[in-house]
C-alpha positions as CSV (number, residue, x, y, z in Angstrom):
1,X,0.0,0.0,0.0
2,X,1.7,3.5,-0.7
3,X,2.1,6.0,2.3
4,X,-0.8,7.9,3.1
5,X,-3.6,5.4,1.3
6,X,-7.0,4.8,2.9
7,X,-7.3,1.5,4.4
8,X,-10.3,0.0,6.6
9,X,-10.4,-0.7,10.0
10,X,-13.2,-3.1,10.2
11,X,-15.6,-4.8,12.8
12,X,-18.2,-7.0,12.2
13,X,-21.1,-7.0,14.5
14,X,-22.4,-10.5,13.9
15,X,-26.2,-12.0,13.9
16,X,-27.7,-15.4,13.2
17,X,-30.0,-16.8,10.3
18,X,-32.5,-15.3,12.4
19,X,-31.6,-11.8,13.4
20,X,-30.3,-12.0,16.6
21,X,-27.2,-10.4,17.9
22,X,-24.5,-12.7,19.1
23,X,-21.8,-10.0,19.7
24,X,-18.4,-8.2,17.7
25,X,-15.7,-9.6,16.6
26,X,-12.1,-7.8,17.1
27,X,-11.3,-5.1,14.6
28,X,-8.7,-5.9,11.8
29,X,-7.2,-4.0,9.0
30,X,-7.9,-4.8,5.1
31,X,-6.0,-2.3,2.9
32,X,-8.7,-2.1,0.3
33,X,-10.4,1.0,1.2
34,X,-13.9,0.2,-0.7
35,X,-16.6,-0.3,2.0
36,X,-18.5,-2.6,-1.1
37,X,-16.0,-5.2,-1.7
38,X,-16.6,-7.5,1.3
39,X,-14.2,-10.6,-0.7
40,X,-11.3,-9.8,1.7
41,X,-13.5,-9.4,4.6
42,X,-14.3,-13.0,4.8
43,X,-11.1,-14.6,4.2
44,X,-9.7,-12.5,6.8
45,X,-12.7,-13.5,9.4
46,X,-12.3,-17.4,7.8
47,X,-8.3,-17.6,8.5
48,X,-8.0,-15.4,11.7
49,X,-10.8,-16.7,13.3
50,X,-12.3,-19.6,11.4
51,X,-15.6,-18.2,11.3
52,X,-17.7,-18.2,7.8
53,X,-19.3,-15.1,7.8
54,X,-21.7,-13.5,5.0
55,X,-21.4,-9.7,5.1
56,X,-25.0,-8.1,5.3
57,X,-24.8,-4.4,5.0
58,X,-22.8,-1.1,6.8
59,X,-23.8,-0.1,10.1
60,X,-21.1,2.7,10.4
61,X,-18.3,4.5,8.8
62,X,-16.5,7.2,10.5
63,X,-13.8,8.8,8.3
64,X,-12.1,11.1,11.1
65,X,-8.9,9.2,11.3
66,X,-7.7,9.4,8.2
67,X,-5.9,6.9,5.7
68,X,-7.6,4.6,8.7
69,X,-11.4,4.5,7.7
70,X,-13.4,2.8,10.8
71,X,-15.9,0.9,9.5
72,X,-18.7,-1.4,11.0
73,X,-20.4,-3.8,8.7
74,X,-23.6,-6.1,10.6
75,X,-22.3,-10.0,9.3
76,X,-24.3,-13.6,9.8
77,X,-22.8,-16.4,11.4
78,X,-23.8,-19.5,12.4
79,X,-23.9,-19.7,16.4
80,X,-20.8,-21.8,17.9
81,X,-20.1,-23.6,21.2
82,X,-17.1,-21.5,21.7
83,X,-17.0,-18.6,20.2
84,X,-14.2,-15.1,19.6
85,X,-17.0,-12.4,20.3
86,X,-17.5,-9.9,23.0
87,X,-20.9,-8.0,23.6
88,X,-22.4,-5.7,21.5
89,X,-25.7,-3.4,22.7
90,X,-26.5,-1.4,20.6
91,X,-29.7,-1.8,18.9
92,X,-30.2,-2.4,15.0
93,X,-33.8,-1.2,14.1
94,X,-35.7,-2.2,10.9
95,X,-35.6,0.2,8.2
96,X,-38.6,0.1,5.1
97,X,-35.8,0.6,2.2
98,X,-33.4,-2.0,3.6
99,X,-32.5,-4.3,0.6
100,X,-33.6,-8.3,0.8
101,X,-30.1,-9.2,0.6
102,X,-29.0,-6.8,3.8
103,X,-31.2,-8.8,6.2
104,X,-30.3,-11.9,8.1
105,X,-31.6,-14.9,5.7
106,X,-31.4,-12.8,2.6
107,X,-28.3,-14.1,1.2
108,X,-29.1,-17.4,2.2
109,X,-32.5,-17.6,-0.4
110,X,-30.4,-15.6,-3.3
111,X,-28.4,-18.3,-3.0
112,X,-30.7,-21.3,-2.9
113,X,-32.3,-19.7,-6.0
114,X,-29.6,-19.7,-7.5
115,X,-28.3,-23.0,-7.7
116,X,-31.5,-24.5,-8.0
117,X,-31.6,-22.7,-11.7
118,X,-28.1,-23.7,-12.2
119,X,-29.2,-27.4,-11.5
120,X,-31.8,-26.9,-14.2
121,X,-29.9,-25.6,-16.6
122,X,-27.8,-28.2,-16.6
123,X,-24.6,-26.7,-14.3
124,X,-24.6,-29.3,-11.6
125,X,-24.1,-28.5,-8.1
126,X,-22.6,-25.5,-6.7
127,X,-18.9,-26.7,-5.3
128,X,-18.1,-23.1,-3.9
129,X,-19.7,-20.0,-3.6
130,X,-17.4,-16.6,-2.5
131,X,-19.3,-13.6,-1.6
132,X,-17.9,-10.6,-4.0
133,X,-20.3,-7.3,-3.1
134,X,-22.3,-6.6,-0.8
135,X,-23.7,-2.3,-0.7
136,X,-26.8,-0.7,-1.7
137,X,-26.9,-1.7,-5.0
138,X,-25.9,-4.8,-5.6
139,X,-24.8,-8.1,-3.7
140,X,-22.6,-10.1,-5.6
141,X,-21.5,-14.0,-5.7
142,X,-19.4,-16.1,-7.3
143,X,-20.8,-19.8,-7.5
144,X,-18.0,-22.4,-8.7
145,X,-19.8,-25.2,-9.9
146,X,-19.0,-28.9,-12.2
147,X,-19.2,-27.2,-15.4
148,X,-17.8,-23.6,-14.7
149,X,-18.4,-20.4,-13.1
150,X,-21.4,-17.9,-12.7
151,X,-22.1,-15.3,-11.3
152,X,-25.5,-14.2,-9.4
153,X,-26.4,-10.5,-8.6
154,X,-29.1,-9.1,-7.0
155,X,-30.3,-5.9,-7.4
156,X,-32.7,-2.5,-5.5
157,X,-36.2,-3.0,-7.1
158,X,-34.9,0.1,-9.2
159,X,-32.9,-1.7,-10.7
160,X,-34.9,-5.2,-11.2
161,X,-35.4,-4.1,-15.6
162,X,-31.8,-5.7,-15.0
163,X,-32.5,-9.2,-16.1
164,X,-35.2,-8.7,-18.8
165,X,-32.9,-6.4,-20.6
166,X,-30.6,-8.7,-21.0
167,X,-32.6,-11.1,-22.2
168,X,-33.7,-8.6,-24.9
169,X,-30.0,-8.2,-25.5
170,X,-29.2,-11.7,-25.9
171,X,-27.7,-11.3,-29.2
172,X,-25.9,-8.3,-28.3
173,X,-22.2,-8.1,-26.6
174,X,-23.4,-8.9,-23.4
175,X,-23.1,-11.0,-20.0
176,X,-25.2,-14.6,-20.9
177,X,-28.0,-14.8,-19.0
178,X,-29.1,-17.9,-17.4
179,X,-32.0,-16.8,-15.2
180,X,-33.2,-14.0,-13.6
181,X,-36.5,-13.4,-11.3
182,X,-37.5,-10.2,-9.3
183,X,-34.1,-8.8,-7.6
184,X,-32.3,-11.5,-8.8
185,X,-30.0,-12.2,-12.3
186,X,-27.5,-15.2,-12.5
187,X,-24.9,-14.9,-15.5
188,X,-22.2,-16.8,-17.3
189,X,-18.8,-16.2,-16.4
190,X,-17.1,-13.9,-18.7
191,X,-13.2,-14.9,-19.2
192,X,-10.9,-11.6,-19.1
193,X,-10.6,-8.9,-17.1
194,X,-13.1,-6.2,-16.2
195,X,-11.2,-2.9,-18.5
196,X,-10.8,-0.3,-15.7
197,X,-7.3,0.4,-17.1
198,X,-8.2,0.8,-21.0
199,X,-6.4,2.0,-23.6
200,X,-7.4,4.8,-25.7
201,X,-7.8,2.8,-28.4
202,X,-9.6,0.2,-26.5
203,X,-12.1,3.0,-25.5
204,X,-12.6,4.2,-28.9
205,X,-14.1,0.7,-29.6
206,X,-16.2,0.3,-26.6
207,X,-17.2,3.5,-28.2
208,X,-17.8,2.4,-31.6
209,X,-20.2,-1.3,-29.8
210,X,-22.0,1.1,-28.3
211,X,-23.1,3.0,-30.9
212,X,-23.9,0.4,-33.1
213,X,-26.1,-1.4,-30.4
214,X,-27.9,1.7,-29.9
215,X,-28.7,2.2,-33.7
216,X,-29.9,-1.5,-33.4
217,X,-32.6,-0.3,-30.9
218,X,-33.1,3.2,-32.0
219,X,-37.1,2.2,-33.7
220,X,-37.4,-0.6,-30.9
221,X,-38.3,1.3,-27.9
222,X,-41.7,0.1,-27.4
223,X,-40.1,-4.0,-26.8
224,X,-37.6,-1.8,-24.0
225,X,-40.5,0.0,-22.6
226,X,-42.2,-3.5,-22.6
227,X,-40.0,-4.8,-20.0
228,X,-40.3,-2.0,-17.5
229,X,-37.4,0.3,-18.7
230,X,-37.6,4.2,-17.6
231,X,-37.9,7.2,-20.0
232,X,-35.6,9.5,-18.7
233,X,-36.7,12.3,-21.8
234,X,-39.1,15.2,-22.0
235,X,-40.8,16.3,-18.7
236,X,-39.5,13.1,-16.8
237,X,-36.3,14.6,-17.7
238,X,-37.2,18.4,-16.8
239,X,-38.6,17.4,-13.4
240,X,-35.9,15.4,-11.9
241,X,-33.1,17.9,-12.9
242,X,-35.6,20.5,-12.1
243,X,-36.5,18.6,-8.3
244,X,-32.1,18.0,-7.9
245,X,-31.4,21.4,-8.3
246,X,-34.0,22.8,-5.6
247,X,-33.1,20.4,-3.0
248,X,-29.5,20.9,-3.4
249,X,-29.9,24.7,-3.6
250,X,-28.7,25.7,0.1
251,X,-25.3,23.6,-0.6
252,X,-24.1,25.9,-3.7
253,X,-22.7,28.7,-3.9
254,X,-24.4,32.1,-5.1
255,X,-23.1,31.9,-8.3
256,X,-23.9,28.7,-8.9
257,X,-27.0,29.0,-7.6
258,X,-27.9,32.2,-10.3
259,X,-26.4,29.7,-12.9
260,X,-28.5,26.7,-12.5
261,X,-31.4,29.0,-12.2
262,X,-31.2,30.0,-15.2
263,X,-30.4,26.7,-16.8
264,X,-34.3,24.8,-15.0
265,X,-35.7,28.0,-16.3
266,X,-34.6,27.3,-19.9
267,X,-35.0,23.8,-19.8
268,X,-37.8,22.5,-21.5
269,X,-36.8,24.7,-24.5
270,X,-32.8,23.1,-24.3
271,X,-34.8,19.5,-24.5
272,X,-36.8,20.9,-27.5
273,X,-33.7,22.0,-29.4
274,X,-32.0,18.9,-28.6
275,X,-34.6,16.7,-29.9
276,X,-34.5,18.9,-32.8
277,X,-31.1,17.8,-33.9
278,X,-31.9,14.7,-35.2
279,X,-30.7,12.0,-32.4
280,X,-33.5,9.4,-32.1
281,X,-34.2,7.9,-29.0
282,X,-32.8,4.5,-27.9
283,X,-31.2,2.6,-25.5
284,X,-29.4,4.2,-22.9
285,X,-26.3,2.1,-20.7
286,X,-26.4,4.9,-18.0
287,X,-23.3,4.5,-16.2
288,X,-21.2,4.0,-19.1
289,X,-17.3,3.4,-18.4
290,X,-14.3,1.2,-19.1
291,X,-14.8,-0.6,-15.8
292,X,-18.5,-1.7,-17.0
293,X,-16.6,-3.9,-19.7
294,X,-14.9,-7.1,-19.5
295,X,-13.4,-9.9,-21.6
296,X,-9.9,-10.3,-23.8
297,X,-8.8,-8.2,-26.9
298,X,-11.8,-7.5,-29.0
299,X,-14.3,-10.3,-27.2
300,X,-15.6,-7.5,-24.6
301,X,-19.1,-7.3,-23.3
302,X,-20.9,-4.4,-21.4
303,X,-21.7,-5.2,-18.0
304,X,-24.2,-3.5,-15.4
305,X,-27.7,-2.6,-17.4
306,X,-28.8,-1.4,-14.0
307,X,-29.1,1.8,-14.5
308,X,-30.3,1.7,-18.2
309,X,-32.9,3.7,-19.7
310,X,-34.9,5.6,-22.9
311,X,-33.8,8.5,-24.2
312,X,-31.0,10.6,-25.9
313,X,-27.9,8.3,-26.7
314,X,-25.5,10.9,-25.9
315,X,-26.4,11.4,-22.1
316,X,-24.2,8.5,-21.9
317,X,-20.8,10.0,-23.2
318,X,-20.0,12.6,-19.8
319,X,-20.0,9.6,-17.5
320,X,-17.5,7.6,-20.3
321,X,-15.5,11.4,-20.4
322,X,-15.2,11.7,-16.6
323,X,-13.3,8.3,-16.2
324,X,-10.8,8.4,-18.7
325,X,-7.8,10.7,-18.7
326,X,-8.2,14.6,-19.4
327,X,-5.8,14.8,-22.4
328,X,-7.7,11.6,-24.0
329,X,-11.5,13.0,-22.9
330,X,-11.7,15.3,-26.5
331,X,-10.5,13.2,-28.8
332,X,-13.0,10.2,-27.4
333,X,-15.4,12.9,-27.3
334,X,-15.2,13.9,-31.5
335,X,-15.1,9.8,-32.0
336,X,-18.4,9.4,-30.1
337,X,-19.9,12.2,-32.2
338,X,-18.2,11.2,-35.4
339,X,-19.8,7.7,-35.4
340,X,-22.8,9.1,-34.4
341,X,-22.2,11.5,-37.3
342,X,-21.9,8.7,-39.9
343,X,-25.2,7.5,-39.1
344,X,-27.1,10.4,-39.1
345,X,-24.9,13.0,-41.8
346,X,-28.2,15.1,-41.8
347,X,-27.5,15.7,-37.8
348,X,-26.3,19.0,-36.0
349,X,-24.1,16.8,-33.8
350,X,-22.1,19.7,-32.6
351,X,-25.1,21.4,-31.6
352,X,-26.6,18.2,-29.8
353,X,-23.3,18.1,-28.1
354,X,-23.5,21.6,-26.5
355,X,-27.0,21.3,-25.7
356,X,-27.0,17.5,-23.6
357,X,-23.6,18.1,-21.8
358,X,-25.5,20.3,-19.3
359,X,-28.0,18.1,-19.2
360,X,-26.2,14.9,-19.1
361,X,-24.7,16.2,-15.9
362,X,-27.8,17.1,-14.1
363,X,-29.2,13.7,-15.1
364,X,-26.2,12.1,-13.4
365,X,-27.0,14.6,-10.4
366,X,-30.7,13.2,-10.5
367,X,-29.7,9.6,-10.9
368,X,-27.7,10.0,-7.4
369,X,-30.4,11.4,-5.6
370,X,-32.9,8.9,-6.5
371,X,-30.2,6.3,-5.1
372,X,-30.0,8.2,-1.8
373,X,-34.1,8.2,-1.5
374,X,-34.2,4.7,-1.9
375,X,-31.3,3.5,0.2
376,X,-31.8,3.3,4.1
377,X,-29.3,6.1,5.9
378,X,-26.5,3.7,6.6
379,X,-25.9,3.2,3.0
380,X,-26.1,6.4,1.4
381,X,-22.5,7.2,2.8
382,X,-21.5,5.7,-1.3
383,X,-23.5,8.4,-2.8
384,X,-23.6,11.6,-0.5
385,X,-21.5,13.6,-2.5
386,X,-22.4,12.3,-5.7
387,X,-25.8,15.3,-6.7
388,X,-23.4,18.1,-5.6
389,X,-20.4,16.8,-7.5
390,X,-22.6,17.0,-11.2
391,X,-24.6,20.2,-9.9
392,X,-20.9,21.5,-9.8
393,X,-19.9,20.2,-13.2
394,X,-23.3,21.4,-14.6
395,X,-22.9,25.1,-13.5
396,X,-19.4,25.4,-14.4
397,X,-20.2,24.4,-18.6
398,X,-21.4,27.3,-21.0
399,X,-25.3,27.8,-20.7
């Protein structure tokens, strides 16, 4: 770890299968600093103190001590004769927006839904099972089994299109589907590496699969909408930039405030233009970045239809833009609009782009709020800065 990086100090505050507090465990470091990835977590319980945990969800994170990062997760365990915990007496109260997976149980029937469709589609048993994610929007497993590995994810009802899109996208460069139901998907492996780290060049053809996919599904909207998949366009559009901005008004700064004034106010008339420019409406991925691909060379697939929705096709390029490096950013940016461009030589593509940036970022600002409405208060430490940090963005581009 280099000097000065965050780390966790962690301690599990353990329950049984049904809900009952048995006690903490004693703290212990893991130097990745991500409160979601929970892999390391339960190694470190299963070696140091030969306990199989499953992590549930955060209680608390206190961030005053940094690198350290204190942070309390609630985990189930099965009860023991002996046992390494002390007391714990605090009390952990129900919450209405708490996920299925975050409760005591919850993992236990993803799991025994899961390989109960890998058993009928042939997979065999599950051997071993390793528990990947666990956070307000997604619990994650890997599930070894005879014939291979899958992978099952469940997801916030927000987020439950999930496994109907992909089965729309089945022959589109995507994770293979095996089953999904309600909160649940389970999914192929996918040999490679997830493409945090791409190249330029690698980007410029994630780029170029996107686009074509979209123009695939530009005059299919009505099967997308079919499978419960939101319009973010139009008024639904309007409102929720229009709804971000109010609530977050008291945390800007006067100027900024003035700006986005302005900007709600001409809203409706921006979306009007925009639409004018000759776009259609399609598929949108939503949180588009490297990281959301995987695979080897030019076998790559787009991971995480989550957050996918209807609408413009370049609201997804600022979230691509804002994860690559700055000198890179404008050159990825003329690529997106040239192959647009060669699709559609009759649209003002230049114009489109100066008219969705804006808006692109206070859609991002939107999408984070609507997380932090439907997570309880524990988890909405991953998104708190998230509406502010676009707001930002959004009043510092040209009107």
């Amino acid at each position: 770890m280099n000097e000065g990086a965050q780390y966790r100090v962690v301690t599990l505050v353990l329950t049984n299968r049904e809900g009952g507090i048995l006690g903490q465990l004693k703290p212990f470091r893991v130097a990745t600093p991500w409160f979601q990835e929970v892999e390391e977590l339960v190694q470190t319980v299963r070696h140091r103190d030969g306990l199989e945990v499953t992590i549930l969800r955060l209680l608390t994170v206190d961030e005053s001590s940094s690198p350290a990062i204190d942070v309390v997760y609630l985990a189930q365990v099965e009860p023991l004769e002996r046992h390494p915990w002390v007391p714990w007496t605090q009390n952990i109260e129900p919450h209405h927006l708490r996920m299925p997976w975050a409760v005591a149980g919850g993992p236990d029937a993803d799991l025994s839904w899961a390989a109960a469709k890998l058993k009928e589609a042939g997979a065999g048993a599950v051997i071993s099972k390793t528990q990947i994610r666990s956070w307000n929007l997604s619990s994650i497993w890997r599930l070894d089994t005879q014939v291979g590995t899958f992978w099952l994810k469940a997801v916030p009802p927000f987020f439950a299109h999930e496994g109907a899109v992909l089965r729309l996208l089945d022959d589109e460069p995507v994770p293979e589907l095996v089953s999904h139901e309600a909160h649940r998907v389970l999914l192929r492996h996918l040999p490679g590496e997830d493409r945090y780290e791409a190249s330029p060049s690698e980007v410029r053809q994630m780029i170029e699969t996107l686009v074509d996919l979209q123009w695939r599904w530009r005059g299919r909207v009505n099967q997308l909408i079919s499978v419960g998949l939101p319009e973010v366009r139009g008024e639904v559009l309007t409102a929720s930039i229009r709804d971000v901005v109010r609530r977050y008004r008291h945390e800007l700064t006067q100027e900024q405030q003035a700006c986005l004034a302005r900007f709600v106010a001409t809203l409706p008339t921006r979306i009007a233009a925009l639409e004018a420019c000759g776009i259609p409406d399609t598929l949108v991925h939503g949180d588009y970045h490297p990281g959301n691909w995987r695979g080897t060379g030019k076998d790559l697939a787009i991971l995480d239809w989550g957050d996918c929705f209807i609408g413009n096709p370049l609201l997804d390029v600022p979230c691509l833009l804002d994860r690559v490096p700055v000198d890179a950013a404008p050159g990825l940016r003329d690529h997106w609009l040239d192959s647009w461009g060669a699709r559609l030589p009759k649209a003002d593509l230049q114009e489109a782009w100066r008219l969705v940036e804006p808006i692109a970022a206070g859609r991002l600002a939107a999408l984070y709020l609507r997380f932090l409405d439907q997570v309880e208060p524990s988890e909405r430490v991953y998104h708190r800065d998230d509406p502010l940090f676009w707001l930002g963005k959004m009043a510092n581009l040209p009107a």
